[in-house]
N, C-alpha and C positions, 0 to 999 in steps of 0.2 A: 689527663686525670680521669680517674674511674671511679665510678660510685656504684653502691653495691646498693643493691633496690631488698628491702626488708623482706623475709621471708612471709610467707601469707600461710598463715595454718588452717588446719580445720576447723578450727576456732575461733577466725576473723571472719570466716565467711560469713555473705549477711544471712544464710537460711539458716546456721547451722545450732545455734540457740534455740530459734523454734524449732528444729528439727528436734533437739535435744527434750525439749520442751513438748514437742510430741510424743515422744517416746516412753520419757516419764506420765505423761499422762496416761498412754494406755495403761502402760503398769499398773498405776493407780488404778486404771477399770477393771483392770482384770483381779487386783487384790482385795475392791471391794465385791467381786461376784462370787468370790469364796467366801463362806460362811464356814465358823469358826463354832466347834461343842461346846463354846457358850452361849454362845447366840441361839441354840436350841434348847439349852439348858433354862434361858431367860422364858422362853415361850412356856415353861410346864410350871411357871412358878405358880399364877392365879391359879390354874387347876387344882394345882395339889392341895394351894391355902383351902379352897374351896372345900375340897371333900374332906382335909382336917376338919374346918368348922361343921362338917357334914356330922362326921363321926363324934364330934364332942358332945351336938346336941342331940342327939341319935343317944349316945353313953347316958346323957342327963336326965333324959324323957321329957326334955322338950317336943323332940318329933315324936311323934309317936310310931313304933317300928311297925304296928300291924297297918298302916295307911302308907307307908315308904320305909321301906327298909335300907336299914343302914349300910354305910361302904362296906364292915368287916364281914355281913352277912349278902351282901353282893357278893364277895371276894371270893366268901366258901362257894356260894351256888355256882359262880364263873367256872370254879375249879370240877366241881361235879357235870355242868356241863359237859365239859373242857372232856374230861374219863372216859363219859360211856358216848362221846363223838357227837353229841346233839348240838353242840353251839357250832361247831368245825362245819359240819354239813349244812348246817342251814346258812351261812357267813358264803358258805361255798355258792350255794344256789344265788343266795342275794347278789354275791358280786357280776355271777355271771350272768344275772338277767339287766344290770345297770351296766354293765361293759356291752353288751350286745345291744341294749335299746340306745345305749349311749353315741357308738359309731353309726346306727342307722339315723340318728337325730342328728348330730354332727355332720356327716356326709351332706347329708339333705339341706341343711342349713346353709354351709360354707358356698356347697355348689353355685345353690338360688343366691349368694350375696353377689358371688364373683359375676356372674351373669347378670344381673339390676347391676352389677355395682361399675360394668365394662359395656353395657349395650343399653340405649336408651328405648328399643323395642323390647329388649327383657325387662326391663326395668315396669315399663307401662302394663306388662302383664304377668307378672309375677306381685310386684311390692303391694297392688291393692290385695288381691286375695292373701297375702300373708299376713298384712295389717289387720285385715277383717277377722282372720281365723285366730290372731295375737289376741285378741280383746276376748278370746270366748275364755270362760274357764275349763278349761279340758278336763279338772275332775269330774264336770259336768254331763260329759258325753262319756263313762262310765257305761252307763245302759247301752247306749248305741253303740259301744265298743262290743261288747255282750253279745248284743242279736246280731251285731255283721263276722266278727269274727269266734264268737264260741266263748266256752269256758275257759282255753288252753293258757298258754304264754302267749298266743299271738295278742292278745288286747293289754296284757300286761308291759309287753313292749312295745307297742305303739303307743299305749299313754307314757311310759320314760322317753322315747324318741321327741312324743310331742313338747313337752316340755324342756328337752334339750336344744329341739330345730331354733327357738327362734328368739333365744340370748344369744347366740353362734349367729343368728341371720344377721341382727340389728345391729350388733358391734361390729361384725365384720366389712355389711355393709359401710356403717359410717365413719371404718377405719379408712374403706377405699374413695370415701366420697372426698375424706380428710386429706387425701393426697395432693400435696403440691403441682399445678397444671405445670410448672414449668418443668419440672423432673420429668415427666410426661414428655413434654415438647423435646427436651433433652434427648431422651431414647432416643424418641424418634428421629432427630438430628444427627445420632449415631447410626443411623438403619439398623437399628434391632429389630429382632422378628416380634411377633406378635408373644410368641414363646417365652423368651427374652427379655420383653417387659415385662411381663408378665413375674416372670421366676425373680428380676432383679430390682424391679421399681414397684410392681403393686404389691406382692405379697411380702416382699418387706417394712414397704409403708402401712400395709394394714396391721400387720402382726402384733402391735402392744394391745389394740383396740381386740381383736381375735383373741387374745390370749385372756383377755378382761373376760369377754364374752365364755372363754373355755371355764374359767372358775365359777361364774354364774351358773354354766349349765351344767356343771357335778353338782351344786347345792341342789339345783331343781331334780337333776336326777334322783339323787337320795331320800328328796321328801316324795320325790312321786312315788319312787317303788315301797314305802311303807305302807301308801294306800293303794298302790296296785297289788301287792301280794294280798289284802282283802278280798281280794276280787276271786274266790271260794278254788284258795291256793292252798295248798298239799303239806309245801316246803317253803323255808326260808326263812330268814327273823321275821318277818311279820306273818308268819301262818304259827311261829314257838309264842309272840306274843301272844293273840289274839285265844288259841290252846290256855297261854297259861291266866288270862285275863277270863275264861269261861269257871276256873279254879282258884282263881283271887293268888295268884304263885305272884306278889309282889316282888320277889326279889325277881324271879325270870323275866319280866315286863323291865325290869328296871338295868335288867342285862342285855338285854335286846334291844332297850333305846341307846343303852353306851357305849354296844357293838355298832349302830347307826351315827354315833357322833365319832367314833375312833374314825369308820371306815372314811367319814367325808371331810376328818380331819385329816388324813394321809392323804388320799387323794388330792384333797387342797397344796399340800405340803411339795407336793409332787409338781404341781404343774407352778406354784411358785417357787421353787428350784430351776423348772425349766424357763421360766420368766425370766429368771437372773442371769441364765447364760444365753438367752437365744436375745435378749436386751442389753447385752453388755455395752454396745455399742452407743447407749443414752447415757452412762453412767457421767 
């Protein structure tokens, strides 16, 4: 007599459920890291409320227009701007003096976290002198920016670098501090190179912490270069500001600070896009 042993499918198997179950779950990470034009749409809605109420009270003569002027007399001056190339060129200079102090502050930062954050002799001499130089105000060393480096962009971008270095140091560092010893030991127990862990276990485990610290230091960037272009600048939104604040040009002053909120609003926009995809893997 013969017995016939039940077929066993893909289906019975015991991983094959969770295997299934993993699969759908990427999906699921990966369909929530795409963001959907309403979901952008949702983000502009308080704005717009806002400068409707702007406009209404502006219309009524509650505000009064010669102390703030209204959105629809922003809108014109934006446009005049806009014609004879004065807001374009100065937006130009701006950007490129915050991307340029930006990666010398970035660099500087990341480097000194990874080094404290992988060597306990880097650590012992590096983290005190960056603590100490953390706590100064760096608007404050202005003057000393002056007399050592001149009138030029060099002091203008070493005060954006400085206030970029050390949101990028502190996250960075205490994304690496935050790393599991055992992942660590793991590598190691793989003989991976120094390289290796490096590329596959720290700088992944630091990275949400890194990327906190990269949004931080665009904000710092942006507020710093408003008072570094003071520092007896030629060009850029804050030398049109300061020109049209010697003229009482309230609507240009008031264009110049919403070219400063657009810019650090895309910026932001930017690096939490890249959050969503270089993180998907939390989701």
């Amino acid at each position: 007599m013969t017995t016939t042993s039940p077929v066993i499918t893909g289906r019975d198997l015991p991983g094959a459920a969770p295997g299934r179950r993993r699969r759908r779950s990427r999906g699921d990470r990966a369909d929530r890291s795409r963001s959907s034009p309403l979901d952008y749409l949702r983000r502009w809605i308080s704005p717009l409320v806002i400068v409707g109420v702007w406009q209404i009270l502006s219309s009524t003569g509650a505000l009064d227009e010669r102390t703030l002027a209204s959105p629809a007399q922003i809108a014109t001056r934006t446009v005049e701007l806009v014609q004879d190339g004065t807001l374009g060129t100065a937006t130009l200079v701006s950007v490129q003096r915050v991307a340029i102090g930006f990666v010398i502050g970035a660099s500087i930062g990341v480097a000194f976290a990874i080094a404290a954050g992988l060597s306990r002799f880097a650590d012992d001499a590096i983290d005190p002198p960056m603590q100490m130089l953390r706590t100064l105000p760096h608007f404050g060393l202005i003057p000393l920016f002056i007399i050592w480096f001149g009138l030029g962009e060099t002091p203008k971008l070493a005060l954006i670098a400085m206030g970029v270095a050390f949101p990028l140091y502190l996250n960075t560092l205490g994304g690496i501090r935050g790393i599991d010893n055992k992942m660590v030991e793991a590598a190691r127990s793989m003989n991976l190179s120094w390289g290796q862990r490096l590329r596959h276990v720290i700088m992944p485990g630091a990275l949400p912490q890194t990327l906190v610290g990269l949004r931080q230091s665009l904000g710092i960037a942006w507020l710093t270069l408003i008072v570094a272009e003071t520092i007896s600048a030629h060009s850029g939104l804050g030398y049109m500001i300061n020109h049209a604040r010697d003229f009482l040009q309230i609507d240009v002053i008031v264009v110049g600070l919403a070219m400063y909120s657009l810019l650090g609003l895309l910026t932001d926009g930017v690096v939490r896009q890249l959050e969503r995809r270089a993180l998907v893997w939390r989701s």
